[in-house]
C-alpha positions in Angstrom: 0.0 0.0 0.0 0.9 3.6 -1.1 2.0 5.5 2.0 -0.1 8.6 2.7 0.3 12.2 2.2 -1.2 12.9 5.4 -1.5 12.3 9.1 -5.4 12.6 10.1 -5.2 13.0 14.0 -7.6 10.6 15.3 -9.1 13.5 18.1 -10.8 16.0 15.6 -11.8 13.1 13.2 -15.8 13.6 14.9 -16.2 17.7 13.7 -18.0 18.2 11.2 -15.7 20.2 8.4 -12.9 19.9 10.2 -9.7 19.5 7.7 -6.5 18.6 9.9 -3.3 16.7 10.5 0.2 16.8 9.4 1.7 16.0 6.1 4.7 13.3 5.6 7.6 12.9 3.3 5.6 10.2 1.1 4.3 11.1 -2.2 6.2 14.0 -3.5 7.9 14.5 -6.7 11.4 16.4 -5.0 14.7 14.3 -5.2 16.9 13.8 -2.7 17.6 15.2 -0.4 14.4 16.5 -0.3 12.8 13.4 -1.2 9.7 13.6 -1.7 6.6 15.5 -0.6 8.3 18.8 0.5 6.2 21.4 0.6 8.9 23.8 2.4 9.2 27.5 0.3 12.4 28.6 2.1 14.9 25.1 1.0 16.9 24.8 -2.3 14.4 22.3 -3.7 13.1 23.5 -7.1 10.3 26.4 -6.4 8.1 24.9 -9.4 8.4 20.9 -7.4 8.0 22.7 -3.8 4.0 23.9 -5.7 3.5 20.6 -7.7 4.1 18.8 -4.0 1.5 21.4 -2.2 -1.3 21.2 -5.4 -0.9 17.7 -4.6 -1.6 17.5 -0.8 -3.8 20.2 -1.3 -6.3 18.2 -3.7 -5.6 15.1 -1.2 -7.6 17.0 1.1 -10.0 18.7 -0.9 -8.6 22.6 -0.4 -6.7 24.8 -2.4 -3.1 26.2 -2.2 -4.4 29.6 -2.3 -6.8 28.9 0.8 -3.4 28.3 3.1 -2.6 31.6 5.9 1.2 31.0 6.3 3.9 33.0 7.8 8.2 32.6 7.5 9.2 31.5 10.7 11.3 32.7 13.2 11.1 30.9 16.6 9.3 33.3 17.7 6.0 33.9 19.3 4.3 36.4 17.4 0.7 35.3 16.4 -1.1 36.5 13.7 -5.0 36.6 14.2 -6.6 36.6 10.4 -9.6 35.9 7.9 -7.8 36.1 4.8 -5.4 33.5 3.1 -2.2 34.3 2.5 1.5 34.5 3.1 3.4 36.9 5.9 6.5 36.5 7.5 7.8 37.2 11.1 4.4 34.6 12.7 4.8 31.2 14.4 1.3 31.2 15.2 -1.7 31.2 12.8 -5.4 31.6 13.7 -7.9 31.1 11.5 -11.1 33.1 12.4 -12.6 32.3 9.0 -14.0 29.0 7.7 -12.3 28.4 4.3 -8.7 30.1 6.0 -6.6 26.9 6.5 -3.9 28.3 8.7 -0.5 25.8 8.1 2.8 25.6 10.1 6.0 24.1 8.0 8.3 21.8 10.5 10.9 19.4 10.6 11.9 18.6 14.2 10.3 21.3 16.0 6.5 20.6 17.1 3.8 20.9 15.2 0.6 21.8 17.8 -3.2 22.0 16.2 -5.9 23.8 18.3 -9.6 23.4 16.9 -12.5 24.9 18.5 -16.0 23.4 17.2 -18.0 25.7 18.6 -16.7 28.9 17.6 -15.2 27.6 14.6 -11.6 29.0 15.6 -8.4 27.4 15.2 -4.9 27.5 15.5 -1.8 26.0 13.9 1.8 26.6 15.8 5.4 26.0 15.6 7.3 25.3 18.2 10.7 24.6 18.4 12.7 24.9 21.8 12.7 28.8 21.7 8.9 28.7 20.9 8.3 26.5 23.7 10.2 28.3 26.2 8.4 31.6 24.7 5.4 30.2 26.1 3.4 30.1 22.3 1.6 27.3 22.5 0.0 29.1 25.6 -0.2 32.7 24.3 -2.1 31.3 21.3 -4.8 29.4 23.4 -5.0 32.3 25.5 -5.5 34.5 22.2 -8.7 32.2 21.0 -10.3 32.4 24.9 -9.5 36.0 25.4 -10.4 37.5 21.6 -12.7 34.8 20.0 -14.6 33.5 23.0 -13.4 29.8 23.0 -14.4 27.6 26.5 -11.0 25.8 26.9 -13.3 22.7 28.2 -14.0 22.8 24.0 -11.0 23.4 22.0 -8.9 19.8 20.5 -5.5 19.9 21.0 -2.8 18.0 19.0 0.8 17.6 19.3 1.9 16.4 16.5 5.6 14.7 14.8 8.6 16.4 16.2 12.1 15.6 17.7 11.6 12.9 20.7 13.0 13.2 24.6 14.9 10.7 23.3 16.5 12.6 20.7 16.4 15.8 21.7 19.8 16.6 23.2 20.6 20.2 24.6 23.0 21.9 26.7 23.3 23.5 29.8 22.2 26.5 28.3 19.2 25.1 27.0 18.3 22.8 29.5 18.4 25.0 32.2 14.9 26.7 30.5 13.2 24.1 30.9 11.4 22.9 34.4 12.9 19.2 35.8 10.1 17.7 34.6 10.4 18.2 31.5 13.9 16.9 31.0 16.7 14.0 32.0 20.2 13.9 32.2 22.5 11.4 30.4 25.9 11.5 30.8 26.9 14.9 30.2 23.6 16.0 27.9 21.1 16.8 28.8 17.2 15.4 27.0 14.3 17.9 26.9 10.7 16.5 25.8 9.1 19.0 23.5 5.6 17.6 23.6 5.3 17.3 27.4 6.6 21.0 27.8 3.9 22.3 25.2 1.2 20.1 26.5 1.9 21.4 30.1 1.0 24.7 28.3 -2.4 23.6 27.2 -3.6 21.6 30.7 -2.1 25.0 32.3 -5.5 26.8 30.6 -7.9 23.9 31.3 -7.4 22.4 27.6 -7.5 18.7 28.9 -8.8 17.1 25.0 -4.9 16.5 24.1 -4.0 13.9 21.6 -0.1 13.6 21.7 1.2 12.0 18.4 3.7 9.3 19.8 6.3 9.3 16.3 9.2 11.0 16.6 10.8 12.8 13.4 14.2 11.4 13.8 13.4 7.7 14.5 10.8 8.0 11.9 13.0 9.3 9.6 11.4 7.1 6.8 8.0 8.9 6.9 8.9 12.7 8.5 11.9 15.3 7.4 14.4 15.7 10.5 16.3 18.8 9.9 18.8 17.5 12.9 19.3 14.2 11.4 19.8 15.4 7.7 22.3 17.9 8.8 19.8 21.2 7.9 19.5 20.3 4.5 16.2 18.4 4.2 12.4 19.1 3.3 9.8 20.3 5.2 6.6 19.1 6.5 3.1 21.3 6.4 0.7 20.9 9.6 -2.4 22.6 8.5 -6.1 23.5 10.1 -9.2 24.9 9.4 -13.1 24.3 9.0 -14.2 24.5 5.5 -17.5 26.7 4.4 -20.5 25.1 5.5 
């Protein structure tokens, strides 16, 4: 059987018009290294491949390219709060306030976290990578949907998806030391900080308690997800991507 474009996370898969999930390295048409579904706009992989790959997941799941709210990313934790489609730079944060606005997050280690609110009809994409996380993102943009769009936390869906593992994910001092002790272990002289716990903390810290935490981790699942730690920095991206189409 064909490996899949996409990653459907099993906790939204009961709304109504929800589109959702993360996209994998399978089914592309970029050549290695970027091999093969790379849908990341800032790489050296051919500009005119990097759109055939995104019309491509994009007609997998029934939306268009031109639908997508993305942002260049710079591990930070700006937000941008919008209706409209389209491309900015300076955002790790998307929320779509607009069924038909898909807002989509490219990663490749760091995590990927998908916030959906049925009710309102909000949602959220973020990238976090250890800066993010420590930036407190993930919690600034839940905060963002209950403060400005009137989301119940007892009803937003939470995903963490793909991204570097504890087990993987070896820091410094420097780094470590931003992190709470539960959220970290020491071997040897490393140190191991877990990326979806920390984030996931973030949520339960504003009553989000409807968490699914995808278990793969980019760098032992090398085969199916881009790993810009284990490919050295020169590797593809993957494209995590929400929003409710028009009713």
């Amino acid at each position: 059987m064909t490996p899949s474009r996409f990653v459907r996370p099993t906790i939204f898969q009961s709304i109504p018009g929800l589109v959702a999930g993360v996209s994998t390295r399978h089914g592309g048409l970029s050549k290695i290294p970027y091999s093969s579904l790379n849908v990341g706009v800032h790489t050296n992989d051919a500009p005119e491949v990097i759109e055939q790959n995104l019309s491509l997941l994009c007609a997998d799941l029934g939306i268009s390219p031109a639908d997508l709210a993305r942002s260049y990313q710079v591990h930070g934790d700006k937000i941008w709060v919008t209706g409209r489609a389209g491309y900015q730079s300076g955002f790790d944060a998307m929320i779509s306030v607009q069924p038909g606005v898909f807002a989509g997050v490219g990663i490749a280690d760091c995590t990927p976290i998908l916030l959906a609110d049925p009710v309102t009809r909000v949602c959220a994409a973020i990238h976090a990578g250890w800066k993010g996380t420590v930036a407190q993102i993930v919690y600034k943009t839940a905060k963002r949907m209950m403060e400005n769009r009137g989301s119940n936390p007892a009803d937003i869906l939470a995903y963490i998806g793909p991204c570097i593992s504890l087990g993987h994910f070896e820091v410094g001092d420097e780094v470590a030391s931003q992190f709470d002790t539960a959220l970290k272990t020491r071997k040897g002289t490393k140190w191991h900080v877990d990326l979806k716990a920390a984030n996931a903390a973030q949520l339960l810290a504003l009553g989000i308690e409807q968490i699914e935490i995808d278990p793969a981790c980019t760098v032992e699942n090398n085969a199916d997800f881009f790993s810009h730690r284990t490919e050295k920095g020169v590797t593809g991206r993957m494209l995590a991507l929400i929003g409710f189409q028009v009713a």
